[in-house]
C-alpha positions as CSV (number, residue, x, y, z in Angstrom):
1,X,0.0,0.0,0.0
2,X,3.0,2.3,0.6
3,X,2.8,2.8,-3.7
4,X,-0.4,3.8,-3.5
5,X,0.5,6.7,-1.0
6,X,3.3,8.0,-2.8
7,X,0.7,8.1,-5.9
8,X,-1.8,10.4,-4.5
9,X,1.1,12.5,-2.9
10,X,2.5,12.7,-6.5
11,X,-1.4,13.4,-8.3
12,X,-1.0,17.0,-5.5
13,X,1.3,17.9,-8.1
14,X,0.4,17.2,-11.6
15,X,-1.3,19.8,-13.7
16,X,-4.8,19.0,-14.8
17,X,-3.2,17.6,-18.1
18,X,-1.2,15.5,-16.3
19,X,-4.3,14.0,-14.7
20,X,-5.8,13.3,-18.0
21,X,-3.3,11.3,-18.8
22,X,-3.2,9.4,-15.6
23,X,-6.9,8.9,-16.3
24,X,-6.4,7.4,-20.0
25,X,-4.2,4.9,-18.7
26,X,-5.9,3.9,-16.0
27,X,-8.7,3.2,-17.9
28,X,-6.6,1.3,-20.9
29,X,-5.3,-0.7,-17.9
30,X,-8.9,-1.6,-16.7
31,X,-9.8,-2.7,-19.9
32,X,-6.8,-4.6,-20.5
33,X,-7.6,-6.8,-17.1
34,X,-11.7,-7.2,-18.6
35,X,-9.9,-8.7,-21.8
36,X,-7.8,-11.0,-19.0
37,X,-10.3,-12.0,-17.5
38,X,-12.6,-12.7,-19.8
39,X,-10.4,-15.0,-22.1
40,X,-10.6,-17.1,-18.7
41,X,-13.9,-17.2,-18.2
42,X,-16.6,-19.9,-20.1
43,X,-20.6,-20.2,-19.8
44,X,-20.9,-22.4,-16.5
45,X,-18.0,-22.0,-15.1
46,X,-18.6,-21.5,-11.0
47,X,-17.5,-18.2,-9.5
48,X,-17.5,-16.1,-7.0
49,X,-17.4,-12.4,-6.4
50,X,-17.9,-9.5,-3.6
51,X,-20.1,-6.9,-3.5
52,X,-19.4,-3.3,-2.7
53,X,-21.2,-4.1,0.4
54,X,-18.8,-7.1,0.9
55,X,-21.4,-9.5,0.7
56,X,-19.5,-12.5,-0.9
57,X,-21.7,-14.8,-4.0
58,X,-20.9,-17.9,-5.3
59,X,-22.6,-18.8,-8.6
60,X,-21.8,-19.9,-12.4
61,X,-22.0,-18.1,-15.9
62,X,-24.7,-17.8,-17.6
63,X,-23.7,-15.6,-20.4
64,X,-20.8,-13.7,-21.3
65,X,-20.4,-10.3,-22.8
66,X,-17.9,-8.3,-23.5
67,X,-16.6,-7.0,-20.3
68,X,-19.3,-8.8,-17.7
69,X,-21.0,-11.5,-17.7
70,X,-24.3,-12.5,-16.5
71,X,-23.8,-14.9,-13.1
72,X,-26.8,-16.9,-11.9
73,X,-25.4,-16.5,-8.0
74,X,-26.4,-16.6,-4.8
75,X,-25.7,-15.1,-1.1
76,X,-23.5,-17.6,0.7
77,X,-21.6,-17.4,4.5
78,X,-18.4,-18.5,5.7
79,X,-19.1,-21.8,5.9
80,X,-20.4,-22.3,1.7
81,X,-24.1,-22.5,2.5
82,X,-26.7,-20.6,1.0
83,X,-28.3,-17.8,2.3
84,X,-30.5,-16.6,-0.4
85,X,-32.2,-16.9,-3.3
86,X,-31.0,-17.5,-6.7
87,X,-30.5,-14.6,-8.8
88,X,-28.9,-12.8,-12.0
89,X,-26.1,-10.2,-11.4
90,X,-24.1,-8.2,-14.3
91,X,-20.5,-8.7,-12.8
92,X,-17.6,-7.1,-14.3
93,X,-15.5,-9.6,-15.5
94,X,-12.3,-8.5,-13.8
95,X,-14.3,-8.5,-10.3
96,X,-15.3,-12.7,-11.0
97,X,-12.8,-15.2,-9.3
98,X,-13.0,-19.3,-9.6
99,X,-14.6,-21.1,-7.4
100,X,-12.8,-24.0,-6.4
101,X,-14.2,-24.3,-2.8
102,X,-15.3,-27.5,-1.6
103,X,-19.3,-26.8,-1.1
104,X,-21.1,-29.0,1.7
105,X,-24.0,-30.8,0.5
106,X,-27.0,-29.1,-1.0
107,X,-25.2,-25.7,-1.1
């Protein structure tokens, strides 16, 4: 985290031109990490993601775009169960990990 720091002490200092060109490339390098992401990714695959809330969901695809995909998920606690309802969420794909936990019966 000590990078990050010495970022925002540097962004103090640039001009707004120089902003606008931190802001390019950020957003290049967001879309570089969707294409990543998404070449990883297949229709059914189980994942998992966090919310902004950081409500954790495990789930599968259901259909990819291209930079989210559609993931048929549900709420789920510490231990893998579920604690909701199905439903459909429009996830970035850069925000979608594999699930490989081991899930306890019926979950």
């Amino acid at each position: 985290m000590n990078h990050l720091k010495a970022i925002k002490k540097h962004l103090l200092s640039c001009t707004a031109s120089d902003i606008e060109e931190v802001i390019v490339a950020l957003k290049a390098a967001r879309n570089a990490l969707s294409k990543r992401a998404m070449k990883t990714l297949e229709n059914g695959n189980r994942v998992m993601f966090t919310t902004n809330t950081g409500s954790v969901y495990r789930g599968f695809i259901s259909k990819k775009g291209v930079k989210y995909c559609r993931v048929r998920a549900t709420l789920q606690d510490d231990a893998g169960y579920q604690r909701g309802a199905m439903s459909n969420w429009r996830v970035p794909a850069a925000d979608l990990r594999h699930d490989d936990t081991a899930h306890p019966a019926g979950a």
